[in-house]
N, C-alpha and C positions, 0 to 999 in steps of 0.2 A: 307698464312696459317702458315707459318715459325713464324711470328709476333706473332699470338695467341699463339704459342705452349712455346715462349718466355715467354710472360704476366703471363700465368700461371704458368710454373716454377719461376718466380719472386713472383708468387703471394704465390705458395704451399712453398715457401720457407722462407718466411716472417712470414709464420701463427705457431702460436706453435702446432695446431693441423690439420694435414693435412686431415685427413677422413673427420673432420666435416665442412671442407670447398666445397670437394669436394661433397661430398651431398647438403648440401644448395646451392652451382650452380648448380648443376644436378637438383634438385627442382624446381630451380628457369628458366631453362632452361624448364623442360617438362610444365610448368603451362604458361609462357609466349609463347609457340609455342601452348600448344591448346589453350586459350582463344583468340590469336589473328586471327586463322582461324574460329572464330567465326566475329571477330572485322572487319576485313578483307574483308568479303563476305556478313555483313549484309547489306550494301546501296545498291549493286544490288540483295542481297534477296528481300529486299522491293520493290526494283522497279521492279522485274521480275515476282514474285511470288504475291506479293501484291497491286500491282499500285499504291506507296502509291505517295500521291506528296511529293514536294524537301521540304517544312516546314515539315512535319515529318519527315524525314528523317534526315534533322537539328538538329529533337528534339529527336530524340536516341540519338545522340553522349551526347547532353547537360544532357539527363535523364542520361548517366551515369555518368558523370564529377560533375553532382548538388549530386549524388550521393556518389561520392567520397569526394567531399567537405565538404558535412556536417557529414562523418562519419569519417573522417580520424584524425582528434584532438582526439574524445571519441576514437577510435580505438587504437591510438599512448598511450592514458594513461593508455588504459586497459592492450597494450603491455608490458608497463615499472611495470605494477603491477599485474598482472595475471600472466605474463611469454611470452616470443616471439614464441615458440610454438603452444600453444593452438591455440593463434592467426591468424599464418600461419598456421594451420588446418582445421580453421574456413574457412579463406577466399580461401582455395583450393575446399573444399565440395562449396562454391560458385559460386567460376571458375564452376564447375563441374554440376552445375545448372540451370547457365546462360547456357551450350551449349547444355545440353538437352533439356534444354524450345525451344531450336531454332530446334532442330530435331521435335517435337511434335508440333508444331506454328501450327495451323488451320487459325488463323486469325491476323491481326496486331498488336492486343494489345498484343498477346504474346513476340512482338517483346519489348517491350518496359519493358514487366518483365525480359524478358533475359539483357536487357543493363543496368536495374535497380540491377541485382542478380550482373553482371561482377563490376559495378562501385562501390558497395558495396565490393566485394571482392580486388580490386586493393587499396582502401583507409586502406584496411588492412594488404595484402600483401607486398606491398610497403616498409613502416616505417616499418614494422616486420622485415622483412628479409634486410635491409640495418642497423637497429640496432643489429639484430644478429651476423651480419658480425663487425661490431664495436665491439661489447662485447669479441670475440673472438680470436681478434687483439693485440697487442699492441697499446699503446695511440700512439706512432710514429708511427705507418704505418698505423692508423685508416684511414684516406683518403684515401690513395693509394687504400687500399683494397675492400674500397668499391668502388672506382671508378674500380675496375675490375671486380667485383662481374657485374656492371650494364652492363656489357659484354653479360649476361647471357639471360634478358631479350633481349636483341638487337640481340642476332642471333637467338630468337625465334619468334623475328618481324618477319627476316628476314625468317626463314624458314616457317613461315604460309601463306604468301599468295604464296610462292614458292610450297606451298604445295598445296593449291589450284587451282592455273593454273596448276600444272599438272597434278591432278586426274579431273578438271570439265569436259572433253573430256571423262571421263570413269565413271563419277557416278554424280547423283544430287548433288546437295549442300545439302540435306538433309543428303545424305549419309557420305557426306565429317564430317559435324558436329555431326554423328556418330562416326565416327573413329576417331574425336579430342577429343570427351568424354572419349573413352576409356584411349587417352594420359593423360587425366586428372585422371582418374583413377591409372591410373601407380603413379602419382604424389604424392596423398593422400599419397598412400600404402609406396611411398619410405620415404616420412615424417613422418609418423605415426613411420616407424619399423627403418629409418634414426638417423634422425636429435634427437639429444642429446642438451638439452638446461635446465640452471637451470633456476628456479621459481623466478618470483619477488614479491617482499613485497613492495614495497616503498612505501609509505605515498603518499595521495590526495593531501595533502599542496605542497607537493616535487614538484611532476609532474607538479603542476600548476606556482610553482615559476620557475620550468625548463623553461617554457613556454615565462612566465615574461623575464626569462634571453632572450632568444632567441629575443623576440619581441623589447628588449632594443640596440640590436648590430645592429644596423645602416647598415654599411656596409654588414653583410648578407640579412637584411631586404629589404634594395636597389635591390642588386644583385639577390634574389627571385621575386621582381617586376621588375624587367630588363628582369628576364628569362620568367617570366610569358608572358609578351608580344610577345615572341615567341608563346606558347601555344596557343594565340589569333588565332594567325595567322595558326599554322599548323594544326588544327582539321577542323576549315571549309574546308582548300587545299585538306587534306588526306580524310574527309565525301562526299565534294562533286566534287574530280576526278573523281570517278567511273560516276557519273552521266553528269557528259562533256564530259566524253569521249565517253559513251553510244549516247548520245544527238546531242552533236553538231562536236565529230570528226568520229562517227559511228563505232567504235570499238567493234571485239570481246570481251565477259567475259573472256574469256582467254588470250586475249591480255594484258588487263586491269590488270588482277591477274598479267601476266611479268612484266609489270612495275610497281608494287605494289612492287614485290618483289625487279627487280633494284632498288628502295625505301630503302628499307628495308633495302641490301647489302652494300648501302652507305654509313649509318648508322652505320652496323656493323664496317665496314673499318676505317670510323673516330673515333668511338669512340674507336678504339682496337690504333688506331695510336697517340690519343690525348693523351688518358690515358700514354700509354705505356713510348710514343719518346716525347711527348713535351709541358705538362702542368709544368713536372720539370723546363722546361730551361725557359719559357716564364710566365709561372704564368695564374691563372684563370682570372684573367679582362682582359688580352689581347684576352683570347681563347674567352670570350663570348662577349666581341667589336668585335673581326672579325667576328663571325660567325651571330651577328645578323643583321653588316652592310649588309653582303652579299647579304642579301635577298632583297636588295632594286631592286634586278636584275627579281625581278618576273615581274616590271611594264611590261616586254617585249610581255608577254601575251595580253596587250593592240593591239600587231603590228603583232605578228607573230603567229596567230589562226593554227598550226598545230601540228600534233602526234608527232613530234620529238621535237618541241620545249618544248611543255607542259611537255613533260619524262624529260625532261632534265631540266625541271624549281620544278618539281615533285622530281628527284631525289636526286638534292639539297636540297629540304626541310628537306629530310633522314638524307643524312650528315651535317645539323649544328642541328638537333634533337640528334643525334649521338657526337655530341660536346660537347651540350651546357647542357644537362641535368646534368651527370657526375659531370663536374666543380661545379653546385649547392650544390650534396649531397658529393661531398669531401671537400667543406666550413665547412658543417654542421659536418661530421663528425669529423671535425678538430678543432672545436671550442666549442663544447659542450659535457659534462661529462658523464658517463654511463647513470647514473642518466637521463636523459634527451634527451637521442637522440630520443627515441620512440615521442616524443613528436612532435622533432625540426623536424626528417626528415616529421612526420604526418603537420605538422606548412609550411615546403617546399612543401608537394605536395598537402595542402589545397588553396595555393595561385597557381601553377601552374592549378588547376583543376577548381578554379574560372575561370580563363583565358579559359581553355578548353572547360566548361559548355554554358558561354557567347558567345564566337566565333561562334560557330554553328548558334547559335539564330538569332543575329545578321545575320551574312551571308544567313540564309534563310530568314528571311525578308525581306532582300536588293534583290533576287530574284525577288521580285516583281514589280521591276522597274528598276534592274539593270539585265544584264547577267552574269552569272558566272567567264567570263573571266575578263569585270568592278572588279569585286569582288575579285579575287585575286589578279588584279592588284591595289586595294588600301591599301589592307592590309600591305603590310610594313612599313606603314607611323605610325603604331605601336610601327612595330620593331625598326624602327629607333628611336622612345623616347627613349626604351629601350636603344639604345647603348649609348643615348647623358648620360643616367642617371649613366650607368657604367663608362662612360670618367668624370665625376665629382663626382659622391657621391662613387664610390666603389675600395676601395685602395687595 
């Protein structure tokens, strides 16, 4: 905890204006803990509440990631020329949507407007609030800063299904997605009467040549499709644990929510330790070669079918999630112009959410002939392109 309280003062120290950073974390902080106690609890809502089978339940994660995908470019331009406000206002009333459509669900297909409302909101939150935090910066500490801002969301990972296991013993999951509405709400209101941001004007031409620029730097380009293959890989692991461990290791929902959370925790811990103590001394191609070798360690799922190994193979996923994310949007932010970041970080997490969209799909089709634990364990043969592509194309 020492660590955090470090980062931050590094970080409030750095910034010419400290309230308005401290707000957009705070923001960025309440809207990622309610939307992921929504994100969190929907595959055993489905399977509890709704019987649905494992291909739909694939195809939430994908309806919201195909979601994300195709709004996040239009989203990233309206950012850099509308204003980064409006934007993140927009896509908080969406968080805030997505989790009441899940309180009010009668039947399945609600479920699938709620992951359609969240992935909509994530493609615009996202690049808003990571180019906010750039505008605000100096062009020297523009990475840095944002690679601690992504602090923000990562203890709100962490605290949603933390928050879930420990209220499902005291209230439905309906009720749960009640009381994250309300976080949601806190959220809106701290943004609305918060967060101080000027108006952008930039020109269509601009935003699309930003675009150009971006798609022309090789070495980012690579390193987005390096990280993307992570994505691949972790949304089917994170979609379909809840349902293995239901299935085939017989685990409580509240079991399942503790290690969601050890997940989660991991996460936070690497990414407050990367950021902080050693992207400086090592550089981002080392951090995303190691972190995506690592995962070739999942094949073990193949051999050792039980609850300790799979948390432990689960909560690795967290920490090189926690790693590897970061390292991308401090590229981006380091190499591209005011001008342009709406675009570039909307440009990063249109290629990582391809990856997120697909995964799922994939993975539940291979259901049909494979079992889930085949399936995680073939999945790093992804990651690993990925690292070969960073050890050659990403300097």
């Amino acid at each position: 905890m020492e660590l955090v309280f470090q980062l931050l003062e590094l970080g409030l120290g750095l910034l010419e204006n400290n309230s308005k950073f401290s707000t957009i974390f705070i923001v960025g902080l309440l809207n990622a803990t309610a939307v992921n106690v929504g994100f969190s609890l929907i595959s055993m809502y489905a399977e509890l509440y709704f019987h649905a089978p494992k291909i739909y339940i694939g195809l939430l994660s994908s309806i919201r990631a195909f979601a994300t995908l195709l709004m996040a470019v239009p989203l990233g331009i309206l950012s850099d020329r509308w204003g980064r406000k409006p934007v993140v206002t927009l896509s908080l009333l969406l968080g805030l949507t997505s989790l009441t459509t899940l309180f009010v669900a009668q039947d399945i297909s609600m479920l699938a407007v709620s992951t359609l409302a969240g992935g909509v909101m994530w493609a615009a939150f996202g690049p808003s609030m990571q180019a906010l935090i750039a505008d605000i910066s100096s062009p020297a500490n523009a990475g840095k800063l944002v690679g601690l801002y992504t602090i923000a969301p990562s203890v709100g990972m962490f605290l949603a299904p933390m928050i879930g296991s420990l209220l499902l013993g005291l209230m439905t999951m309906r009720d749960i997605f009640l009381l994250a509405s309300m976080i949601s709400i806190i959220a809106v209101g701290l943004c609305v009467v918060g967060i101080k941001a000027p108006r952008r004007s930039f020109s269509t031409t601009g935003t699309l040549e930003g675009l150009w620029n971006v798609v022309k730097n090789r070495a980012v380009v690579t390193m987005c499709f390096a990280i993307s293959t992570f994505f691949f890989l972790n949304e089917p692991v994170y979609t379909f644990y809840p349902v293995y461990a239901l299935e085939t290791l017989h685990l409580q929902p509240a079991v399942i929510s503790a290690v969601l959370t050890a997940r989660s925790l991991a996460m936070v811990l690497s990414r407050v330790i990367s950021v902080a103590n050693i992207v400086d001394k090592v550089g981002e191609k080392k951090m995303i070669l190691t972190a995506l070798s690592s995962l070739s360690t999942l094949v073990l799922m193949l051999f050792a079918r039980d609850s300790i190994t799979s948390a432990i193979l689960l909560i690795l996923t967290g920490a090189v999630h926690g790693i590897i994310y970061p390292m991308g949007a401090m590229m981006v932010a380091k190499t591209t112009t005011v001008k342009e970041k709406g675009v570039a970080n909307a440009f990063y997490m249109m290629l990582t959410n391809t990856a997120t969209a697909i995964g799922p799909m994939v993975a539940g089709a291979m259901t049909n002939f494979l079992g889930l634990a085949e399936i995680f364990a073939l999945l790093p043969i992804f990651t690993t392109i990925g690292a070969i592509m960073t050890l050659l194309f990403v300097k």
